[in-house]
C-alpha positions in Angstrom: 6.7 11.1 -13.8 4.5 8.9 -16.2 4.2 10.7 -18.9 0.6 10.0 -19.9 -0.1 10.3 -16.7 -3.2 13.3 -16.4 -5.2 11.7 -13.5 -3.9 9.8 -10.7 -5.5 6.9 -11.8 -3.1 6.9 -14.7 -0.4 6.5 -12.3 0.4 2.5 -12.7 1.5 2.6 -9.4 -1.9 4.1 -8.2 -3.6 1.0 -9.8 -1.1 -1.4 -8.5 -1.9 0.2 -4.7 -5.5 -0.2 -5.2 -4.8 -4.2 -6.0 -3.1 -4.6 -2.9 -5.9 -3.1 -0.6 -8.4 -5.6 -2.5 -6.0 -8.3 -1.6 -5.7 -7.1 2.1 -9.2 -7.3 2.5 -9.5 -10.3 0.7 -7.2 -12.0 3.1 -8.2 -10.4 6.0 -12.2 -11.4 5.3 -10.9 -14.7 7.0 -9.3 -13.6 10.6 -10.8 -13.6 13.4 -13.7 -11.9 14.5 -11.9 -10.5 17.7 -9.1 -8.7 15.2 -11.9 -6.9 13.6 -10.8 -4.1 15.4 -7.2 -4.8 16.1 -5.1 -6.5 13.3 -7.7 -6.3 10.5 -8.3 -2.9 10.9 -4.8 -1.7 10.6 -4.3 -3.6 7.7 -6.7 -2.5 5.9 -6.0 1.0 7.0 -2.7 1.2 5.9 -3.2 -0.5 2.9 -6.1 1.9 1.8 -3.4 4.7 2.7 -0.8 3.3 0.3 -3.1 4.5 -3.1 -5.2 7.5 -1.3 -1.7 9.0 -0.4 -0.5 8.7 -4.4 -3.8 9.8 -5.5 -3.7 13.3 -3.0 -0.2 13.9 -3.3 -1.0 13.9 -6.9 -3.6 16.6 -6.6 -1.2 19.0 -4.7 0.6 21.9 -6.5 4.1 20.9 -6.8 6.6 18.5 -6.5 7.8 18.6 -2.6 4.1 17.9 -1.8 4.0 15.3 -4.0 7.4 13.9 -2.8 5.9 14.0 1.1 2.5 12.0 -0.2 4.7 9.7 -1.7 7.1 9.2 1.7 4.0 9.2 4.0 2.7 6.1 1.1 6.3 4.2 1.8 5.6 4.7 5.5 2.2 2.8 5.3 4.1 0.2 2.9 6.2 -0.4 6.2 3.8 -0.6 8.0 1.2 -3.4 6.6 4.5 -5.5 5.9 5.2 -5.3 9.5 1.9 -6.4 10.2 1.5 -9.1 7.5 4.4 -10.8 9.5 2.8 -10.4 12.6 -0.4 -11.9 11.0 1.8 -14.8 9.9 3.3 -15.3 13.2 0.0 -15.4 14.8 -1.8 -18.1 12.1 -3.7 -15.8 10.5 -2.0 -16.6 7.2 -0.2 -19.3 5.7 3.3 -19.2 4.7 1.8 -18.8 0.9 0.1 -16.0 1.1 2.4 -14.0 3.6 5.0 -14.8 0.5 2.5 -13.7 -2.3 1.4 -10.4 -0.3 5.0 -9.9 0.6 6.2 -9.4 -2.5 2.9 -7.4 -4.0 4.0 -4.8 -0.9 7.4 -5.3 -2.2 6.5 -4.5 -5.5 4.5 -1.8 -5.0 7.3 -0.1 -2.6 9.7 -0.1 -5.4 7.1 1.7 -7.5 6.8 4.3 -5.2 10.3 4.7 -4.3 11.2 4.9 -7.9 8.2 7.2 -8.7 9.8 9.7 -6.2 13.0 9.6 -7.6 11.7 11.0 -11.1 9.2 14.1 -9.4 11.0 16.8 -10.1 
């Protein structure tokens, strides 16, 4: 693990999370009003899970929790890439931004994945 890393907030791949849920809602300010419940609300659901995940499998006593926050935080990476494509297919984003948020998910993925290898 990080090791100045005393809060999760330390955790660069905490602060990288909480980036990609201000982008998620950034983008998704601008779909329709009809996905407020549907699309936009997913998104920005498992975006938001990406960091809160890191930050309370931090707080837990012992690595296997924190490996399991960490997994569940991959899951919801999967998910709000999956549904960044299916907001792409639909027109709610350009080709542009599904590229830039693809690879700030992609990013962010790798963090975690390579933050997991390194909890002992």
């Amino acid at each position: 693990m990080e090791e100045s890393a005393k809060r999760f907030r330390d955790l660069r791949v905490w602060q990288k999370g909480v980036d990609l849920v201000k982008e998620i809602y950034t983008i998704t300010k601008s779909f329709p009003s009809d996905e407020l419940y549907g699309l936009t609300s997913q998104m920005r659901r498992a975006a938001v899970s990406i960091p809160s995940n890191i930050a309370e499998g931090f707080r837990r006593k012992g690595a296997k929790e924190f490996k399991q926050f960490l997994t569940i935080a991959l899951g919801s990476c999967s998910e709000l890439e999956t549904q960044t494509v299916i907001a792409h297919e639909l027109g709610y984003i350009d080709h542009e931004q599904d590229k830039n948020i693809s690879l700030l998910i992609d990013h962010v993925c790798g963090m975690i994945v390579n933050l997991r290898k390194r909890v002992l």
